[in-house]
C-alpha positions as semicolon CSV with decimal commas, in nm:
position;residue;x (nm);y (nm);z (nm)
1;X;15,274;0,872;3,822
2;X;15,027;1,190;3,809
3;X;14,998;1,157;3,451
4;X;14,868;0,804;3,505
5;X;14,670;0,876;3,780
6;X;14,531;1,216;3,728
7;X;14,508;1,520;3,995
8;X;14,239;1,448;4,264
9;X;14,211;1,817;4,351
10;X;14,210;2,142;4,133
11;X;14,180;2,425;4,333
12;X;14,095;2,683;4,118
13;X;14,067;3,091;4,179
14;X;13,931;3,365;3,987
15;X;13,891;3,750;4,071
16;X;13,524;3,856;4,051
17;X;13,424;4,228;4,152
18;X;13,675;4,261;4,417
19;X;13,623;3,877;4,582
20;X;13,728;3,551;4,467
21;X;13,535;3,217;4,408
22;X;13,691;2,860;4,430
23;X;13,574;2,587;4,210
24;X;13,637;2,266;4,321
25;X;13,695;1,981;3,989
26;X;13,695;1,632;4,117
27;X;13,786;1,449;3,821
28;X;13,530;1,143;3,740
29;X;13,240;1,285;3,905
30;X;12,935;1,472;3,697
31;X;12,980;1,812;3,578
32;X;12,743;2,056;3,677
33;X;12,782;2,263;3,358
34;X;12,503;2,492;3,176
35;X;12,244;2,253;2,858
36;X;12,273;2,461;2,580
37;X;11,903;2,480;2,379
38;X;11,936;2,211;2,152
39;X;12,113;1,954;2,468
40;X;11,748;2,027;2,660
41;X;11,521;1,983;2,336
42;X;11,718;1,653;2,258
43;X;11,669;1,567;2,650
44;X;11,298;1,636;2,631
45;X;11,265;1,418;2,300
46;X;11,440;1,105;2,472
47;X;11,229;1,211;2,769
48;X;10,894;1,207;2,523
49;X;10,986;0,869;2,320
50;X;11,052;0,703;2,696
51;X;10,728;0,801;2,771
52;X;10,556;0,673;2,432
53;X;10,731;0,399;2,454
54;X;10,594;0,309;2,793
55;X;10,204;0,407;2,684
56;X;10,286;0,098;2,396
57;X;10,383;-0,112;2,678
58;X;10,071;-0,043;2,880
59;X;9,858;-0,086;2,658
60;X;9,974;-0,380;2,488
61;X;9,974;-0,559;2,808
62;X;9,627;-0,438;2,876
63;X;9,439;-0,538;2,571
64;X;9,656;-0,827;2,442
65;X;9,476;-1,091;2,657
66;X;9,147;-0,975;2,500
67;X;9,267;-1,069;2,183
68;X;9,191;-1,382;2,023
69;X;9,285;-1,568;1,706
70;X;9,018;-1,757;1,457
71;X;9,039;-2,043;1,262
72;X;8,736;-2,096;1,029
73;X;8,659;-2,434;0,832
74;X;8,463;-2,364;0,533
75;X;8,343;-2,548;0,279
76;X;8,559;-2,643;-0,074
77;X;8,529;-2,366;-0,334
78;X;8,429;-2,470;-0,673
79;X;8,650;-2,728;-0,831
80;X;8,788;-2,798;-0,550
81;X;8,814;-3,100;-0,277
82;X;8,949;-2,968;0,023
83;X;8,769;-2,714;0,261
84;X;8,926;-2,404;0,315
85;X;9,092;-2,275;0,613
86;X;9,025;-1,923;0,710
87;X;9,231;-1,696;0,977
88;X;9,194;-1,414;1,141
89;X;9,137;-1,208;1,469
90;X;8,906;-1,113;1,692
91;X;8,855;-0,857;2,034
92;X;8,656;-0,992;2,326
93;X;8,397;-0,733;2,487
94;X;8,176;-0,791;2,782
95;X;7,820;-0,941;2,770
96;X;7,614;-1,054;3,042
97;X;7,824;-1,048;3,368
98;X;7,976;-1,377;3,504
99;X;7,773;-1,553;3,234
100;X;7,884;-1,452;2,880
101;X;8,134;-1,267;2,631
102;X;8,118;-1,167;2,247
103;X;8,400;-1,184;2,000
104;X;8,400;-0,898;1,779
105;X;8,548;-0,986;1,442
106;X;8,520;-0,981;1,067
107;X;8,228;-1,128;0,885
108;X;8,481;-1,202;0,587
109;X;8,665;-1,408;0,860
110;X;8,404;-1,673;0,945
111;X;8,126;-1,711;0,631
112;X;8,056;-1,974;0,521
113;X;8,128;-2,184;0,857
114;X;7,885;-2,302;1,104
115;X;7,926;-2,225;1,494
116;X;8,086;-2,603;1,515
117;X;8,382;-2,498;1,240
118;X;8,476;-2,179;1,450
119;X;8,828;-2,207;1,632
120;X;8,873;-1,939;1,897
121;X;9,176;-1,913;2,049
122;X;9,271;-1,689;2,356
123;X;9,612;-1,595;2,474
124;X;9,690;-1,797;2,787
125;X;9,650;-2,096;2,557
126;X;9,236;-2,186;2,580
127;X;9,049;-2,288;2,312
128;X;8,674;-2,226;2,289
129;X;8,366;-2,218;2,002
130;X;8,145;-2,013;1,964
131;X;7,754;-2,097;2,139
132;X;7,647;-1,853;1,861
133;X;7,708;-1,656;1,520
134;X;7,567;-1,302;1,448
135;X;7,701;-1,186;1,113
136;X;7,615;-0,864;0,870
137;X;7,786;-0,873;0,545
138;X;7,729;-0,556;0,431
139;X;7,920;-0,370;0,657
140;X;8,161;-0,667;0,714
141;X;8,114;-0,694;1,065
142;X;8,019;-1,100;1,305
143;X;7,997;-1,145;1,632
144;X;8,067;-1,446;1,839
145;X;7,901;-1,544;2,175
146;X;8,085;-1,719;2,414
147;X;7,938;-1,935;2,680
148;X;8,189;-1,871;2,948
149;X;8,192;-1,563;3,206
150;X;8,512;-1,392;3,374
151;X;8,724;-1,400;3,057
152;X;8,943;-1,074;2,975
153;X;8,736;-0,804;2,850
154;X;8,848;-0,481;2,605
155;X;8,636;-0,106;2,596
156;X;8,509;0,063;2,336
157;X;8,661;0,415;2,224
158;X;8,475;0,706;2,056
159;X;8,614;0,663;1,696
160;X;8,433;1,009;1,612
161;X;8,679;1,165;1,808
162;X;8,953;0,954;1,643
163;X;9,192;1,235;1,445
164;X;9,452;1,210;1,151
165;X;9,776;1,206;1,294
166;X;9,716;1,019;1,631
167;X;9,888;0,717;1,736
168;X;9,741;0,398;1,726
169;X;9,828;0,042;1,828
170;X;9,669;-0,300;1,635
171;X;9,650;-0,626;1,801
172;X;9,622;-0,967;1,595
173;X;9,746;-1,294;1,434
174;X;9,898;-1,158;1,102
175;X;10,029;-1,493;0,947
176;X;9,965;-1,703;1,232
177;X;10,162;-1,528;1,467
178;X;9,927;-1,454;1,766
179;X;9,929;-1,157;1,971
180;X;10,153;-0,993;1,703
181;X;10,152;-0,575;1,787
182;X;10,214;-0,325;1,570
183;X;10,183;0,055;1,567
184;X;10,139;0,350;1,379
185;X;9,912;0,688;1,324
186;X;9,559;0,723;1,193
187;X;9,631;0,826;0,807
188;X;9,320;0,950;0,682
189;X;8,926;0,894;0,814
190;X;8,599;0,803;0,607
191;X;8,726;0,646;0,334
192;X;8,501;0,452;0,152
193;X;8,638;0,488;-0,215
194;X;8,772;0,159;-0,255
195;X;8,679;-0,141;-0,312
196;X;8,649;-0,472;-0,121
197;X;8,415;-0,659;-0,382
198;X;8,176;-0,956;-0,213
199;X;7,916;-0,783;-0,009
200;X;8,052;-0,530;0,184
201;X;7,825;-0,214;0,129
202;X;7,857;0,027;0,395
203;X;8,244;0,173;0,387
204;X;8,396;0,441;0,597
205;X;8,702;0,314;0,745
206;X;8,979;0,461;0,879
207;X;9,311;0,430;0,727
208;X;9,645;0,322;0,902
209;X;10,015;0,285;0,856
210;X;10,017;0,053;1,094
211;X;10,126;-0,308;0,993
212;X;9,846;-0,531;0,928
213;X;9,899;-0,821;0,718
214;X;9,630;-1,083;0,622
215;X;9,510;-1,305;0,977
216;X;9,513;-0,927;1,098
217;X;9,157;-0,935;1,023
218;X;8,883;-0,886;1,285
219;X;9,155;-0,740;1,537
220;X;9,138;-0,420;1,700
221;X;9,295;-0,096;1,648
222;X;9,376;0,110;1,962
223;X;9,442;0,437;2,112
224;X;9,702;0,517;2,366
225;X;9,427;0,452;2,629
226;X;9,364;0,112;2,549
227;X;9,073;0,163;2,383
228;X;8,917;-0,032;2,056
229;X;8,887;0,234;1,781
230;X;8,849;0,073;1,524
231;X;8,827;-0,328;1,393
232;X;9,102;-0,390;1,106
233;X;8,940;-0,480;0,754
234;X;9,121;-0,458;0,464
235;X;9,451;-0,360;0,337
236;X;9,565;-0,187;0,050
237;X;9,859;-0,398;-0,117
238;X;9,992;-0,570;-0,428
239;X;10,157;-0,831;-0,280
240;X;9,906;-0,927;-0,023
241;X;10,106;-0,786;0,220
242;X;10,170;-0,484;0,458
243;X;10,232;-0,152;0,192
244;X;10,149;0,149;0,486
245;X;9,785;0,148;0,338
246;X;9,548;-0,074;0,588
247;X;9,169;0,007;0,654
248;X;8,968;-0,056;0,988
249;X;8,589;0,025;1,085
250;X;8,524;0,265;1,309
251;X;8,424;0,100;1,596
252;X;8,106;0,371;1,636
253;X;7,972;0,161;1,336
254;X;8,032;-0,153;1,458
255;X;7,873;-0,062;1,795
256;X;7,521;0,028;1,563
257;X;7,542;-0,313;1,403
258;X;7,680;-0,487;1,704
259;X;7,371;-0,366;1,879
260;X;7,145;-0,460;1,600
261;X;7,243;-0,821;1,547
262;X;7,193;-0,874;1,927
263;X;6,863;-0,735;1,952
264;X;6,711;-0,856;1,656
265;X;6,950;-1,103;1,485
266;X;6,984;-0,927;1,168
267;X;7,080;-0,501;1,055
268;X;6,796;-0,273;0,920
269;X;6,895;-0,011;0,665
270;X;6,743;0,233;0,485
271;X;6,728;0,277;0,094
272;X;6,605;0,521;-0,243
273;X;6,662;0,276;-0,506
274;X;6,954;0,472;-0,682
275;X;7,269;0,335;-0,847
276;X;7,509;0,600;-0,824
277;X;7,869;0,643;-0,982
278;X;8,206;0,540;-0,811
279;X;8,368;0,748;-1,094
280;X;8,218;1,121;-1,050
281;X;8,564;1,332;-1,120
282;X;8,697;1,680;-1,149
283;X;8,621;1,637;-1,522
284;X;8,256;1,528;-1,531
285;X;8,198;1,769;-1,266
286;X;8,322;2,066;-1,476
287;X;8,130;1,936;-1,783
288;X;7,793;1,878;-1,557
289;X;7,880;2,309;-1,492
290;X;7,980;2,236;-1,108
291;X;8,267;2,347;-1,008
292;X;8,386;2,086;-0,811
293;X;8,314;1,669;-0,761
294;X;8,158;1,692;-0,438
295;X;7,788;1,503;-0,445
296;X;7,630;1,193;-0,558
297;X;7,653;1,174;-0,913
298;X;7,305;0,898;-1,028
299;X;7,389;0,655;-1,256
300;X;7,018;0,531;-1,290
301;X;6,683;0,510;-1,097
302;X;6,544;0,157;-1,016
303;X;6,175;0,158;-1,136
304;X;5,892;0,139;-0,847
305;X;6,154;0,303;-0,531
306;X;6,123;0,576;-0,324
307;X;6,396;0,743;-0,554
308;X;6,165;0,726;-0,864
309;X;5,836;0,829;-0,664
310;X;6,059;1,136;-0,576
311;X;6,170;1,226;-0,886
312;X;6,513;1,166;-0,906
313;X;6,649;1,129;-1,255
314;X;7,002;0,930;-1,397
315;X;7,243;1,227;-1,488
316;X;7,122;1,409;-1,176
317;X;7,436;1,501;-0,861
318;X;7,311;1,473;-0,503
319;X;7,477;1,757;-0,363
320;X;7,294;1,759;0,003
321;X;7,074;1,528;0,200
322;X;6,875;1,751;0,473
323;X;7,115;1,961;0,638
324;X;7,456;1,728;0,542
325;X;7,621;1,892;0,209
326;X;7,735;1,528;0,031
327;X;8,096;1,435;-0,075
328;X;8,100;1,134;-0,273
329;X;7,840;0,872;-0,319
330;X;7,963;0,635;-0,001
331;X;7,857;0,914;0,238
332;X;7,511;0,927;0,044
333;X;7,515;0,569;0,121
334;X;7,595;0,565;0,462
335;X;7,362;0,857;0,550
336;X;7,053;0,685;0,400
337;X;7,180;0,320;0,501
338;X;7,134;0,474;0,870
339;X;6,822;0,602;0,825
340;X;6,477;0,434;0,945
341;X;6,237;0,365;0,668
342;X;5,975;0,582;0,652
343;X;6,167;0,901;0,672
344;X;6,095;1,194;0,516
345;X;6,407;1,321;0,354
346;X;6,495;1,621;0,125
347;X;6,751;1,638;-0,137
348;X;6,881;1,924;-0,321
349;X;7,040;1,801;-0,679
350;X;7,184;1,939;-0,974
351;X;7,012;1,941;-1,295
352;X;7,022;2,123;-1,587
353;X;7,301;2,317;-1,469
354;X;7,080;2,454;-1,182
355;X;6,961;2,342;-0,773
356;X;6,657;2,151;-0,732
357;X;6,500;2,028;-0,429
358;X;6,296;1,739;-0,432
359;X;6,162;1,505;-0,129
360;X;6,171;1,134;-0,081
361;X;6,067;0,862;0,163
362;X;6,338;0,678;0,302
363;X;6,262;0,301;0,201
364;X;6,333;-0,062;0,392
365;X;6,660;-0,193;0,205
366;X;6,597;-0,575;0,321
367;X;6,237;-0,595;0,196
368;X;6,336;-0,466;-0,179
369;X;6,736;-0,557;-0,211
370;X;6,579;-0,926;-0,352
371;X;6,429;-0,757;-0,602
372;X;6,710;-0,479;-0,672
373;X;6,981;-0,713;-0,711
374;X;7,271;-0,811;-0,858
375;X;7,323;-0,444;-0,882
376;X;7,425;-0,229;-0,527
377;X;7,161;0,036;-0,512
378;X;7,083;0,304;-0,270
């Protein structure tokens, strides 16, 4: 009978300097007993992942109804008779109170299709197009007005505060599958060695393990505060699918164009008129007497540009622009892209095994890139 029932008292006594303490055991009750180390550390992780686990929540329920999908009918490529269907994503932002909203998105999304081909899609199930279409190819970015006030809205982040390691959250329609969220950490930042082919100029994405598969496109990528980071590009993949390796613009860029294409419909960008190497390594460095690949390594000077005027010469490395010491030749790209023309700029190079400083005058990209095409130049 007390074997099958247990004791329901233990009375238990033990000498201690002179007195005597009782410890009462009621069996099926919690022990109060002492965590060792590792029991608390393991308590504090569960405690930690809880908490992460709740941020995901909260933020996915914030942002997810600012979230739209896009469907994009475009006309029949070459040799063919259909028209092709495009998906993607997009991220709703405020514009004029009670009156309007924007759809931030990709411009590789919705090219090549009018306002009246445009699909967008929001989560509680309405269905709107677009009133207008603001697009830049070169940095991949298109916005979409919307003709309707009070609809949900998402923030913008500070993506130059954005840091390798933290946690991120992305929001879109990978394979048709709407209001699909993901997760992951913020691999790397400015990467811009890679390439995307088209139009798409002006690279420095962030990179991401978190799943983005194609329809991801034009879909935000978040912090733990709910904010949009970054908008998700491009991913790195042989099978057209998710490999850990997924690209997103930082949404400080996007904020420059965004407010470009508003205010005057199209992006201006500075240029020098160089073509400069994607392939400057450790070996041509060493060979050129540097003693690393950092800079701008020029490939060849367009005739008639700012770049020639200055003095520039092919076989010459950019190693600094002003004040910025220059990494690779997307940076030297960027930098100049962002620049007004008509700025005064100076360049310190490598030549003849030695530094030379020479001056230029920034140039206006969209009144010479007719005449400097097919080849990118900068």
């Amino acid at each position: 009978m007390w074997q099958r029932l247990g004791l329901l008292l233990l009375v238990c006594v033990c000498s201690f300097g002179g007195g005597t303490l009782a410890f009462l055991v009621i069996p099926n009750s919690p022990r109060v007993t002492a965590q060792s180390p590792a029991a608390l550390s393991n308590a504090n992780i569960d405690a930690g992942l809880l908490k992460l686990s709740d941020r995901f929540e909260t933020v996915a329920n914030k942002v997810s109804p600012a979230v739209v999908s896009i469907e994009a009918t475009k006309a029949a490529a070459p040799g063919k008779s259909r028209p092709v269907e495009e998906s993607g994503s997009g991220v709703i932002i405020q514009g004029e109170v009670g009156k309007n909203a924007y759809v931030i998105t990709n411009n590789h999304v919705i090219t090549g299709a009018s306002a009246e081909q445009i699909t967008i899609s929001l989560s509680d199930g309405r269905v709107f197009q677009p009133g207008q279409v603001w697009a830049d190819p070169e940095s991949d970015v298109a916005i979409l007005r919307l003709d309707r006030g009070g609809l949900p809205t998402a923030t913008f982040g500070d993506s130059d505060k954005v840091h390798v390691g933290q946690w991120v959250i992305a929001i879109g329609s990978p394979f048709g599958l709407n209001q699909s969220v993901t997760h992951g950490i913020i691999s790397a930042r400015e990467r811009g060695q890679i390439s995307l082919g088209g139009a798409i100029r002006i690279k420095d994405f962030l990179q991401t393990d978190a799943a983005i598969n194609p329809g991801s496109s034009g879909g935000p990528l978040l912090n733990l505060d709910g904010e949009v980071i970054g908008i998700n590009t491009a991913i790195a993949s042989h099978s057209n699918s998710n490999s850990g390796v997924a690209f997103s613009i930082p949404i400080n860029m996007v904020r420059k164009v965004a407010r470009q294409l508003l205010e005057k419909g199209s992006v201006s960008r500075g240029f020098l008129g160089l073509h400069l190497s994607s392939n400057f390594e450790a070996g041509d460095a060493l060979k050129l007497g540097l003693e690393n690949a950092n800079g701008a390594l020029v490939d060849s000077v367009y005739p008639d540009t700012p770049a020639a005027t200055a003095g520039i010469k092919t076989g010459d490395v950019v190693l600094q622009l002003d004040n910025t010491a220059i990494r690779n030749e997307n940076q030297l790209i960027n930098l100049i892209s962002a620049m007004p023309a008509g700025q005064k700029v100076r360049l310190q190079i490598w030549r003849n095994r030695q530094v030379q400083t020479l001056y230029a005058v920034v140039g206006d990209w969209s009144a010479a890139q007719a005449r400097l095409k097919p080849a990118p130049a900068q």
